[in-house]
C-alpha positions in Angstrom: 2.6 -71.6 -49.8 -0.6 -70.6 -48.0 1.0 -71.9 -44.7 3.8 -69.8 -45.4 1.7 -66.7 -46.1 -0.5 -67.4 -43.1 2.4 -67.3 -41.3 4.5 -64.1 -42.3 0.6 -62.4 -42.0 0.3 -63.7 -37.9 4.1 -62.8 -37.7 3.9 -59.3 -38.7 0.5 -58.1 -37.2 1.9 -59.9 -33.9 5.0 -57.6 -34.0 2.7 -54.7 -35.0 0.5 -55.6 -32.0 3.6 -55.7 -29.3 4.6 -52.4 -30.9 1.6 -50.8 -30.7 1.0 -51.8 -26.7 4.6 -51.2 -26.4 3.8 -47.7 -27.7 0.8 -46.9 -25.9 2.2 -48.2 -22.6 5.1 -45.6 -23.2 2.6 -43.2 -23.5 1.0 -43.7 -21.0 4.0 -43.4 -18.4 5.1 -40.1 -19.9 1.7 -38.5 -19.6 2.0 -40.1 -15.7 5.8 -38.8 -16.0 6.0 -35.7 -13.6 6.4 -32.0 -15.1 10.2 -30.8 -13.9 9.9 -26.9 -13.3 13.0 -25.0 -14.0 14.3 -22.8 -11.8 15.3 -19.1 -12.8 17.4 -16.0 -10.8 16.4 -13.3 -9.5 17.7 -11.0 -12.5 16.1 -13.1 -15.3 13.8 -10.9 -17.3 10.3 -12.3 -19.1 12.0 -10.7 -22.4 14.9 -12.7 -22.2 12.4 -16.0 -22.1 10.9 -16.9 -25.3 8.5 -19.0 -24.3 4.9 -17.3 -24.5 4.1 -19.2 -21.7 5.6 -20.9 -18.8 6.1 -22.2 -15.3 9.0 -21.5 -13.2 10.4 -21.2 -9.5 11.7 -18.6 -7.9 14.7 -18.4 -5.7 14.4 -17.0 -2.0 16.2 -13.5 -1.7 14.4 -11.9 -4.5 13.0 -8.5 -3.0 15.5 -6.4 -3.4 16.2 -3.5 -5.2 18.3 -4.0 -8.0 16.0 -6.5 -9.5 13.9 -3.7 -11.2 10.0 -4.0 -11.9 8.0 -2.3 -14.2 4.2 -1.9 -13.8 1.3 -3.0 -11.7 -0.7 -6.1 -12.3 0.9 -5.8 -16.0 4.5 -5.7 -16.5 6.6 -4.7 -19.1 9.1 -7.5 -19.9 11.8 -5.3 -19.3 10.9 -6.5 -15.6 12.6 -9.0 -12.9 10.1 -11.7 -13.2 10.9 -13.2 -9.4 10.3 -9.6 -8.4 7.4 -8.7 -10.0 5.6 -11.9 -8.9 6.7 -10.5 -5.3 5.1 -7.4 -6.1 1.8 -8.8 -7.1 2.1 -11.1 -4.3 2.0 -14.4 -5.5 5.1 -15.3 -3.7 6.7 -13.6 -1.0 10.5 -13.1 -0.7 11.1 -17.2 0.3 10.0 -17.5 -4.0 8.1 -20.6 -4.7 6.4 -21.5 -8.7 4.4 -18.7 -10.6 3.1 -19.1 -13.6 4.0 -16.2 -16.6 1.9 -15.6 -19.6 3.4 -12.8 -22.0 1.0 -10.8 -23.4 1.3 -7.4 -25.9 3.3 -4.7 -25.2 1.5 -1.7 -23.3 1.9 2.4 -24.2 1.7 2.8 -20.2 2.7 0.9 -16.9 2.2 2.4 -13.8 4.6 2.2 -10.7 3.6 1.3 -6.9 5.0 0.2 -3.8 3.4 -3.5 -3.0 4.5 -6.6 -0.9 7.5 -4.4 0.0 8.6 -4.1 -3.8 8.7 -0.6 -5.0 7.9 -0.9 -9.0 8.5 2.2 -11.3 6.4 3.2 -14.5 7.3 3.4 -18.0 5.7 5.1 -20.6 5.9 2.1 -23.5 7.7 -1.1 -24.2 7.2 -3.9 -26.8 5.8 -6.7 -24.9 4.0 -7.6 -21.3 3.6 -10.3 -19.3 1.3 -11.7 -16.2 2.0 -13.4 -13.2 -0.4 -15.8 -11.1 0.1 -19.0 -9.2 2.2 -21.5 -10.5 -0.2 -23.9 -11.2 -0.6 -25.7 -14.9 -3.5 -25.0 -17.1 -5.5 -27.8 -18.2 -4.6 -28.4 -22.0 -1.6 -26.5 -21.8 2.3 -28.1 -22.7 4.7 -26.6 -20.6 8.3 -26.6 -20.9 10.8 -28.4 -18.5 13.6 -25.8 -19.6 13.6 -22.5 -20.7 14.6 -20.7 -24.2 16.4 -17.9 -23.6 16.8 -15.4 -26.2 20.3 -14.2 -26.1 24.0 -15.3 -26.0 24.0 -15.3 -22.6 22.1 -18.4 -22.0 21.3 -20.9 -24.9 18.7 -24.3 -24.5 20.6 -27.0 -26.2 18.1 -29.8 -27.7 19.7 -33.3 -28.0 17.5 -36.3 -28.7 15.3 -36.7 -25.6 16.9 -34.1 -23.7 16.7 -30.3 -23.4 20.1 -29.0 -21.6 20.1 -25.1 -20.1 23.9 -24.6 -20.4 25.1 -20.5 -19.2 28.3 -19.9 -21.3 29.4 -16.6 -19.2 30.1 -17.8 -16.4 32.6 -20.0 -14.3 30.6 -22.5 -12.6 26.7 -23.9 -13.8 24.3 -26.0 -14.3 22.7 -28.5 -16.4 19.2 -29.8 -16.0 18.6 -33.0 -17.6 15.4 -34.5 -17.8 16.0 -38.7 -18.3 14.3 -40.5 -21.2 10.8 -41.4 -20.8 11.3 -45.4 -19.4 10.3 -47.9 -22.0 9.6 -51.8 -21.3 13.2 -52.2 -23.4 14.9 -50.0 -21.3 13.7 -50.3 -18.1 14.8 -47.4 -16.5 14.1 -46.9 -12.8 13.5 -43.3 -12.5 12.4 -39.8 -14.4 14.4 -37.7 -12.0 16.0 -34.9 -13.2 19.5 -34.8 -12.7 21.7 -31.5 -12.0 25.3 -32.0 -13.4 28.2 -29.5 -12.8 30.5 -28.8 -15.2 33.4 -26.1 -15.2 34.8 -23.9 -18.0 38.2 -22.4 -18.2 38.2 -18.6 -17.4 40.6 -18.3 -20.6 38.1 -19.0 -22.9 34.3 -19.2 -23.3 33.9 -22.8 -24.6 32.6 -25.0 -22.1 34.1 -28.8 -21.6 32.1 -31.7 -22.0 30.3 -33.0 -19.2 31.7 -35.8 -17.3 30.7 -39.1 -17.6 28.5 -40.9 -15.5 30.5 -42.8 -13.2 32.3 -39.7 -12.2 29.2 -36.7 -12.4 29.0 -34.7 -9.5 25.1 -35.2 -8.0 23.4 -32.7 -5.6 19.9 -33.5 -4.4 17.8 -31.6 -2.4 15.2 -32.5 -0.7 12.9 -30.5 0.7 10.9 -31.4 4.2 7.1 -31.2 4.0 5.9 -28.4 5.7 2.5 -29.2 8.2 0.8 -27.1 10.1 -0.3 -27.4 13.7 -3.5 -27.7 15.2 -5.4 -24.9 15.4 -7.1 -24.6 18.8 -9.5 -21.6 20.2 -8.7 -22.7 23.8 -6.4 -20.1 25.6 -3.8 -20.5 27.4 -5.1 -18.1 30.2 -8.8 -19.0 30.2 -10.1 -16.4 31.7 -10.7 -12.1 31.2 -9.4 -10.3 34.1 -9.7 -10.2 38.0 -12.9 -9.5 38.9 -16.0 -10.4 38.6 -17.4 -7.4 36.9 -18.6 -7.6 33.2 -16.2 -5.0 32.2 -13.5 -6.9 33.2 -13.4 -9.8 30.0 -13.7 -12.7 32.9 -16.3 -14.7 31.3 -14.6 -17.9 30.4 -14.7 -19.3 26.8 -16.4 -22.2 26.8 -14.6 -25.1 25.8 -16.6 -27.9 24.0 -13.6 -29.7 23.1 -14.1 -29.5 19.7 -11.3 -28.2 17.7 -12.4 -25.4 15.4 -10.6 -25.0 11.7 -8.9 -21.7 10.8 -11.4 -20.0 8.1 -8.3 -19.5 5.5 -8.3 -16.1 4.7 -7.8 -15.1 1.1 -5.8 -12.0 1.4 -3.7 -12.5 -1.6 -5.0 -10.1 -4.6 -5.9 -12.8 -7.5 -4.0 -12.0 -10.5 -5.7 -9.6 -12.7 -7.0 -10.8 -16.1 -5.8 -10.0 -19.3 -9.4 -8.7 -20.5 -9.8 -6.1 -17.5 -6.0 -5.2 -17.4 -6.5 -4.3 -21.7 -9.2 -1.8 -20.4 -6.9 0.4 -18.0 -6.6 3.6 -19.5 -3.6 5.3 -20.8 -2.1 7.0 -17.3 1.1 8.5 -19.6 0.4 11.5 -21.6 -0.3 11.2 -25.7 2.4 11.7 -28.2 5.0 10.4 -25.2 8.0 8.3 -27.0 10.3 6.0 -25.0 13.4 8.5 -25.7 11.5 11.1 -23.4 12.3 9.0 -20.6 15.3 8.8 -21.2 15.4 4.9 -21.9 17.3 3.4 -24.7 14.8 0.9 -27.2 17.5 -1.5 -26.3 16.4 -4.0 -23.8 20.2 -4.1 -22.2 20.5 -0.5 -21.3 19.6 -0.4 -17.8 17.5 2.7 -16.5 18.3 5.3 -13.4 19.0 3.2 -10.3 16.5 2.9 -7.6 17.3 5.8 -4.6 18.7 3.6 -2.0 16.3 2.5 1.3 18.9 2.5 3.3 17.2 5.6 5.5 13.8 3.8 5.0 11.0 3.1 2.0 10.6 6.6 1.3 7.2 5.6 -0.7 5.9 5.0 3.1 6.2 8.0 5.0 4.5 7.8 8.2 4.7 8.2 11.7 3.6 4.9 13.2 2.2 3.6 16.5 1.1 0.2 17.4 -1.3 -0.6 20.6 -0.3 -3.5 21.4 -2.4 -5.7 23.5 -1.0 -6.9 26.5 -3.8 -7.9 28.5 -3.9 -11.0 30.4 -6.7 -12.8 28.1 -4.1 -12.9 25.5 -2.1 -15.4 27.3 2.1 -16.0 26.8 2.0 -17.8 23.7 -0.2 -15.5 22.0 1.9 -12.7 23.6 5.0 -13.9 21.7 3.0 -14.2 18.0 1.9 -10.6 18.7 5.5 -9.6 18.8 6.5 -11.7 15.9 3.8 -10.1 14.0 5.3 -6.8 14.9 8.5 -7.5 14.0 7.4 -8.7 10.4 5.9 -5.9 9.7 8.9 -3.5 11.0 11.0 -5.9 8.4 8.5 -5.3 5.9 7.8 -1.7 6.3 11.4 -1.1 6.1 12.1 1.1 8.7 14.5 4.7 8.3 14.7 8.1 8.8 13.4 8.8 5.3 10.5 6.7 5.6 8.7 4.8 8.5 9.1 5.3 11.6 7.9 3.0 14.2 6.8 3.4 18.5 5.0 1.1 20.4 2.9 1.5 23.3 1.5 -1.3 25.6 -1.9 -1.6 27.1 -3.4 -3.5 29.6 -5.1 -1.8 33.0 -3.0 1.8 31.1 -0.9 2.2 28.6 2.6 2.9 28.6 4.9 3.7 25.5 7.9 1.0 24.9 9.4 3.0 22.7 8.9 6.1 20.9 9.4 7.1 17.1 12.8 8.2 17.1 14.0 5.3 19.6 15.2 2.9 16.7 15.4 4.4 13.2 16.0 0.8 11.5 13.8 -2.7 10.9 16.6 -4.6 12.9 17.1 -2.8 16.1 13.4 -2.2 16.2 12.6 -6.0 15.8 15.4 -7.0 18.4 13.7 -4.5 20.7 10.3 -6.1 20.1 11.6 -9.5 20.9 12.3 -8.3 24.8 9.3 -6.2 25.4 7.8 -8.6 28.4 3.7 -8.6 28.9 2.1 -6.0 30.9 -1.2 -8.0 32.0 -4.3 -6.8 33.3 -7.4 -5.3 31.1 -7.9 -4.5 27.4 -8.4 -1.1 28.1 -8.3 0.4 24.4 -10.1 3.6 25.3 -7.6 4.5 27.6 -4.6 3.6 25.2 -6.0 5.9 22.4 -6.2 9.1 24.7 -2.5 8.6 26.0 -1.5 8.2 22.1 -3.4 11.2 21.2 -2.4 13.7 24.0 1.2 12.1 24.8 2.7 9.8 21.7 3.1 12.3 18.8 5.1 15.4 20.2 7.9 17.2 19.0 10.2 15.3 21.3 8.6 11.8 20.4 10.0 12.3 17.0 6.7 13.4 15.0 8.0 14.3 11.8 4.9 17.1 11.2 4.7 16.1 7.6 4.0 12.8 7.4 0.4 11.2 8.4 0.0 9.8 12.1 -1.1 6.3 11.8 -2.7 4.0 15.3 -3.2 0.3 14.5 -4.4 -1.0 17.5 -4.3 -4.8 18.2 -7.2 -6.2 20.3 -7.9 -10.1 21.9 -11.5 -10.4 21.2 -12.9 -7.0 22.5 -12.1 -4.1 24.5 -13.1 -3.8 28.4 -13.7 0.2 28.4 -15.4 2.1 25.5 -13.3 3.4 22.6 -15.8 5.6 20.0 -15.2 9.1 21.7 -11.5 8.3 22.1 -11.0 7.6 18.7 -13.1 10.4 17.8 -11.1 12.9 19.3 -7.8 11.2 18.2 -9.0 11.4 14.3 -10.3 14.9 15.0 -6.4 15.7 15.8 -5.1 14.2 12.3 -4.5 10.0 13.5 -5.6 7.7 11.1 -6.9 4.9 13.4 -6.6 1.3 12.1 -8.3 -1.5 14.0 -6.6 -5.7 13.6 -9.0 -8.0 15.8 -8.0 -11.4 16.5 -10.5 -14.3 17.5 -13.7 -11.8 17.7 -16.4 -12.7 19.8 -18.6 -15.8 19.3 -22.4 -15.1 19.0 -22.5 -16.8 22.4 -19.7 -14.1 23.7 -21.1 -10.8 22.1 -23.6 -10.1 25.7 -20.5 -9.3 27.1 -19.1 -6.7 25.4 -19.6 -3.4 26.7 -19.7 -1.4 23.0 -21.2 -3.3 19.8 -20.0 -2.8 16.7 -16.7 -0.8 18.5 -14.7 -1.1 15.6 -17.1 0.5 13.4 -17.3 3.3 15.8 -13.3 3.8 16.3 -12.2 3.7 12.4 -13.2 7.0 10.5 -14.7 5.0 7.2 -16.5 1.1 7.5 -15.9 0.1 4.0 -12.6 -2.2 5.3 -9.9 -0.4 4.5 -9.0 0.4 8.5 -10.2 -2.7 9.8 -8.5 -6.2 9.6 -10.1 -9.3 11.4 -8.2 -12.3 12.2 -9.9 -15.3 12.8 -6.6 -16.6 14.8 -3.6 -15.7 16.2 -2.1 -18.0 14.6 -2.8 -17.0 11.1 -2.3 -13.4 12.1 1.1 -14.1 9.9 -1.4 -13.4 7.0 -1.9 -10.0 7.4 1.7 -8.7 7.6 1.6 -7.6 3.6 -2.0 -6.3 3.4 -1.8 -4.1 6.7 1.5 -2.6 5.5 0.1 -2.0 2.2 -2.7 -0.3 3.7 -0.6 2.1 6.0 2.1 3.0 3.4 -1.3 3.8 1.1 -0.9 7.9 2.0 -3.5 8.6 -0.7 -6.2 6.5 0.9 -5.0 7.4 4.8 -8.0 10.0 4.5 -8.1 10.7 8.4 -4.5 11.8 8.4 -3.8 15.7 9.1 -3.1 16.8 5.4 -3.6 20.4 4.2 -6.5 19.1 2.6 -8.3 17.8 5.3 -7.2 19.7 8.5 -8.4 23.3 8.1 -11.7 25.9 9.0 -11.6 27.7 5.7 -13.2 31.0 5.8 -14.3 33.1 2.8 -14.7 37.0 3.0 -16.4 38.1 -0.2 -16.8 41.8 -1.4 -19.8 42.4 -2.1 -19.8 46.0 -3.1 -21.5 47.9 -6.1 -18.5 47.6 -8.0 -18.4 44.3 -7.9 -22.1 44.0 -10.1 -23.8 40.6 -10.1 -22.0 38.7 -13.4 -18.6 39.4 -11.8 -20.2 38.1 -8.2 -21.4 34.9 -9.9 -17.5 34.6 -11.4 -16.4 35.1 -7.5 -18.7 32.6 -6.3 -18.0 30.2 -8.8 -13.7 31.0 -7.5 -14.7 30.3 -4.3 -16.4 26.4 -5.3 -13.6 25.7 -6.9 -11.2 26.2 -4.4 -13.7 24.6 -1.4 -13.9 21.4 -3.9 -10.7 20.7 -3.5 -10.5 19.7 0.1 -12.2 17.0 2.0 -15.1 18.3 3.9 -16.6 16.7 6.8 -17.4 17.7 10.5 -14.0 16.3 11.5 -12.1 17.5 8.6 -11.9 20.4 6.1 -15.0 22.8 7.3 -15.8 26.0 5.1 -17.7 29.2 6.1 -18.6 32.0 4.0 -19.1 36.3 5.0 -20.2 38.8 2.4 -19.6 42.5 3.0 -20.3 45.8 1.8 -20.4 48.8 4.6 -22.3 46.0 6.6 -21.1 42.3 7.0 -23.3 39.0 6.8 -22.1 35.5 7.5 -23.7 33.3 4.7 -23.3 30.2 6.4 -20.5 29.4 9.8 -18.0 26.1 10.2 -20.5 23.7 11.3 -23.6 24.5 9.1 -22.7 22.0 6.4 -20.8 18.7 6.8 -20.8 17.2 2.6 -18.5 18.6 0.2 -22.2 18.6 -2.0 -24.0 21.0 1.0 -21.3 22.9 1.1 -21.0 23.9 -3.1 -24.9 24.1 -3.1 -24.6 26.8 0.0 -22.0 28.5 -2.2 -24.2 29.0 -5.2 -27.4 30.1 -3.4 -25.0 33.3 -1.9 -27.1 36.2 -3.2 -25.3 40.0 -4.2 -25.9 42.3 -1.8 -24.6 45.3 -3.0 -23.0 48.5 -1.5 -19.8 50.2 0.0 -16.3 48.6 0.8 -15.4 48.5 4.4 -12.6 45.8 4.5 -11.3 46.2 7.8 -14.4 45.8 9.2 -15.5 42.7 8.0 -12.3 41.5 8.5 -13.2 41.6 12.3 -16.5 40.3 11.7 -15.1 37.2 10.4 -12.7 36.9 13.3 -15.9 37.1 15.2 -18.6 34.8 13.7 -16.0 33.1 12.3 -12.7 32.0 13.2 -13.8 32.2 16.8 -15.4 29.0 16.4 -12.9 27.5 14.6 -11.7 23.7 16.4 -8.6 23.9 18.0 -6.9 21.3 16.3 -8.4 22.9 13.0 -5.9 25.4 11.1 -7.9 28.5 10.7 -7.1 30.3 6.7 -8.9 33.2 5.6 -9.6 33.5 2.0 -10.6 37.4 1.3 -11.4 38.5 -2.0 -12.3 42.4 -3.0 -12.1 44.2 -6.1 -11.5 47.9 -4.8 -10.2 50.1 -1.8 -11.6 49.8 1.3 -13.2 52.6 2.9 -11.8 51.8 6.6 -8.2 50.9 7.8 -7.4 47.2 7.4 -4.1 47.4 8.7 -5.3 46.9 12.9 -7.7 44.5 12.1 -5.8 42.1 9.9 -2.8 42.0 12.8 -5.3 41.2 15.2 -6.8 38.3 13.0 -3.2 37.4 12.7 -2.1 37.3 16.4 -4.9 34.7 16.9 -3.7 32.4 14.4 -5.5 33.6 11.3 -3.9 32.8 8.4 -4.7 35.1 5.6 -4.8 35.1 1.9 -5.9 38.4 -0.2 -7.4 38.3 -4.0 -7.2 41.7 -5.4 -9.5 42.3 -8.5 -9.2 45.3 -10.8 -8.8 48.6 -8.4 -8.0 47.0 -5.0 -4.9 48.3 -3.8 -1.6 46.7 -3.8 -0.9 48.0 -0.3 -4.2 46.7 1.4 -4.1 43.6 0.1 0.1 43.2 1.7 -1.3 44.2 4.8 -4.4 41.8 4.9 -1.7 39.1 4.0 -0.1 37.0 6.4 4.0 37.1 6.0 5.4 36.5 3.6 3.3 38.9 1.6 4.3 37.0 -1.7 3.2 33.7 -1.3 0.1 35.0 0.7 -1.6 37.7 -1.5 -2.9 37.4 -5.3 -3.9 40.0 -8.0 -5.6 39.7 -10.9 -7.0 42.8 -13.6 -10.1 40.8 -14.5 -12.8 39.1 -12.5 -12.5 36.3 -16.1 -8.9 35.4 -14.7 -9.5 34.6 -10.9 -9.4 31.2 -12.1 -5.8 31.1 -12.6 -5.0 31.5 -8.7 -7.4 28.2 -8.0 -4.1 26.0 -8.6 -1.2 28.3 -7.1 -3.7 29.2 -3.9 -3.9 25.6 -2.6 -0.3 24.5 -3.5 0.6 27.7 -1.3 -1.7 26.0 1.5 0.0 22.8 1.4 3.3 24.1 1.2 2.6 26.2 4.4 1.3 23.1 5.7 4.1 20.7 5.3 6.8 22.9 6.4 5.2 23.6 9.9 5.2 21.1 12.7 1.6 19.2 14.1 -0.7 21.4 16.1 
């Protein structure tokens, strides 16, 4: 009997043993068993996903209109999840894994044009989410099939396998992930398997799957991409003809030593979910989702996007490239330029309401390939990139920015007027003329000047370059935003989106000629007894608020300030004060004077001391504000100020006459002269005043 219980007892743990190896070994080869990601379309939304959390991949063909996003950095889950991730540029339009993390709903999401993906705002919605690279977090499960939340696509959960099966439509797809191999069943393999089944248009009830023997089985495999050597060495090696220093003909010196591309990170990382909770509220208090017009239901679609068929009209600009055609560049690095260009004309989106796109050549001069109104869409410009053949000779860069700047942007080159002029300039290494007082004068006449450098100069190179730090003296700000360096030309793919992102930013282009930045403001203030010294503080204080508004700098917005009674004084001209801060203290120190009211003449004075010295790329406005008659004719001098380009505003306060102030004008007398019955209320005309001065602006062409 003890035999017989010693026995069962060595029997049992010995099956207990080979199940619990058994067990452990099929752990083990599902933790080693390889996560399958699922694959959604372009029109899946994160609110029809109920997993909080999840990796998928994106199909190519994804950027594109009709895929709607909502939001910036956070979305709102009413959102195309392929198109947002485009948006926030983790993937480009090829699509490729993100990861999405749903997070709580948001009383705000604010809309931008990124990557080439124009995203709108909404005021509210129920739930969030965040995209970043599609790349697992440690201790996280994720699932190799999605749960979708409505009829239109159901996850079906049968033993070891999770089935996707769409019941709407003809023809589909099931993803089936095999059972984890045990020792009993040896399977071979863990590869999913897509299976394609077919359902009867009559009804909605799919048929079974096929069996085995006769299952349909599409595999795709996809080729490892590599990427070529890098190399430094050109295929020209040498910088020109002669043997001058300005002439680029030092040769690089070529140790033989490959060099590895620095990668550059020009992808935005994903925002967290701590700093994205502190945005503030951009949508006004008290706003409910029936003011936009939205339905609380998730399937009511909003107001379609305007069509880009005439262009991206969230990038209006009028753009040229420079584009290097020296001989230092060499062939093969000729032909990435123009692929570079043509990326960008594809991403810009090229039209008649938005970009529009010249190019211009340099090498010993610079001649334009094509103007702005040449090709007025992305795939006629990028064919006529492809032929453009290399020019050779210098990198003159100098010379190339005066031709842009007296010849490119005319009238008959297709300048729009009201859209911002925009230079990027490519450069090999570094220019052989000088380019800071070219550049100068070109952003002095309204061109935002970007600089994208490709393979600087080596410490061992820098002797050579005729101007240090050049692109620091072309751009009009060195914090970055209008300078790109490359470290190759053949990662010069990189910096398609950023550079595009950059140049459609109008709010940021702050060299472009805007009415805010492109004026000699002059201010005639009455300074006459009736005025009295409280109501002259009140004027003063008009006068900073409207200066306040505009950027001030020696090359753009410049204010000057007269006072007059019977006699005239000028407080301070156009080039005393170059700070927006100089400028508003100037304003305050004005002291009342005190005395008569002889309009007309101080209107001349002003044309005088003034407007005289006004830049002639400058658009000279005269602000005058008086509270009474004047005691001389302002009719003569106010057409003379007007024949020489003056244009006038008039402020009336209390007794000035209606008439006076019509005539001081500039036509049309309505949208040019102001009156007010109390020095308290000149406040009120801050607002209407500017928006007058950009209106004026926009509608008239480029000086």
């Amino acid at each position: 009997l003890l035999t017989m219980k010693t026995t069962v007892i060595a029997t049992f743990l010995g099956v207990f043993l080979t199940c619990t190896y058994a067990a452990k070994e099929a752990t083990k080869k599902m933790k080693k068993a390889k996560l399958y990601v699922p694959q959604i379309d372009c029109d899946v939304k994160a609110g029809k996903i109920i997993n909080p959390e999840f990796i998928a991949k994106c199909p190519p063909g994804c950027q594109d209109v009709k895929y709607r996003v909502y939001g910036t950095d956070i979305y709102a889950s009413f959102s195309s999840v392929c198109n947002a991730a485009i948006h926030s540029g983790i993937i480009d339009n090829t699509g490729g894994k993100i990861l999405v993390q749903k997070v709580a709903g948001h009383s705000g999401y604010r809309g931008s044009f990124s990557n080439g993906v124009r995203s709108l705002s909404l005021p509210r919605w129920r739930e969030s989410f965040l995209v970043s690279e599609g790349k697992p977090r440690k201790g996280v499960t994720y699932p190799s099939a999605l749960e979708y939340s409505s009829s239109k696509s159901t996850a079906v959960k049968s033993g070891n396998h999770r089935v996707l099966v769409h019941t709407g439509d003809t023809v589909h797809k099931e993803y089936q992930t095999s059972p984890v191999p045990t020792p009993a069943t040896q399977m071979a393999t863990t590869t999913p398997t897509p299976t394609t089944t077919t359902t009867d248009p009559s009804t909605t009830t799919p048929k079974p799957t096929t069996t085995p023997a006769t299952t349909r089985t599409a595999t795709v495999a996809a080729a490892a991409k590599t990427r070529p050597g890098l190399h430094r060495v050109r295929d020209i090696a040498f910088r020109g003809t002669s043997t001058s220093a300005s002439n680029r003909n030092i040769l690089r010196p070529n140790t033989g030593i490959q060099r590895q591309e620095p990668v550059a990170a020009f992808r935005r990382a994903a925002s967290s979910p701590a700093h994205l909770a502190m945005e503030t509220d951009l949508w006004k208090p008290g706003l409910s989702l029936l003011d936009t017009g939205f339905s609380s239901k998730e399937e009511l679609n909003p107001k379609p996007l305007e069509s880009i068929s005439q262009g991206n009209p969230n990038c209006k600009v009028d753009l040229s490239f420079l584009m290097d055609g020296s001989w230092s560049i060499g062939k093969r690095r000729f032909q990435l330029q123009k692929q570079f260009l043509g990326n960008v004309a594809r991403v810009l989106g090229i039209g008649t309401a938005g970009p529009l796109m010249g190019i211009v050549q340099y090498g010993n001069d610079p001649s334009t390939e094509f103007n702005l109104k040449t090709y007025t869409n992305s795939k006629d410009l990028r064919n006529a990139i492809e032929k453009i053949p290399q020019k050779g000779g210098l990198s003159n860069v100098g010379k190339a920015l005066s031709f842009v700047n007296k010849n490119f942007f005319s009238d008959a080159n297709g300048n729009r007027g009201g859209a911002p002029n925009v230079v990027v300039v490519m450069v090999d290494g570094w220019p052989t003329d000088r380019v800071e007082e070219a550049s100068r004068l070109a952003r002095e006449s309204g061109i935002n000047i970007f600089f994208v450098t490709i393979e600087a100069a080596i410490e061992s190179e820098k002797q050579n370059i005729i101007e240090p730090n050049f692109v620091d003296k072309a751009v009009c700000r060195t914090n970055g935003f209008y300078s790109i360096n490359v470290p190759s030309w053949f990662s010069l793919h990189k910096v398609v989106q950023p550079l595009v992102k950059r140049v459609c930013d109008t709010d940021r282009l702050v060299c472009s000629k805007t009415c805010l930045n492109s004026a000699d403001i002059g201010f005639v203030i009455d300074g006459s007894s009736s005025v009295g010294t409280g109501n002259f503080r009140t004027v003063l204080q008009f006068v900073a608020n409207i200066s306040k508004e505009f950027e001030i700098s020696d090359t753009d917005t410049r204010i000057g300030a007269v006072q007059y009674t019977y006699e005239q004084r000028l407080e301070f001209g156009f080039d005393k004060y170059s700070t927006k801060q100089d400028v508003l203290s100037a304003i305050k120190r004005i002291s009342y004077w005190s005395g008569g009211t002889s309009t007309g003449a101080a209107i001349s004075y002003a044309s005088e001391q003034l407007f005289s010295k006004s830049k002639p790329n400058k658009r000279k406005i005269m602000i005058l504000i008086t509270d009474g008659r004047s005691y001389d004719d302002v009719r003569v001098p106010a057409m003379a100020a007007h024949q020489d380009g003056v244009i006038a505003y008039s402020v009336g306060v209390a007794w000035a006459a209606q008439e006076e102030l019509e005539a001081i004008a500039t036509d049309p007398d309505k949208e040019h002269s102001f009156f007010v019955d109390e020095f308290d209320h000149l406040y009120r005309f801050v607002n209407q005043l500017i928006q007058n001065i950009c209106t004026e602006f926009n509608s008239q062409p480029r000086n």
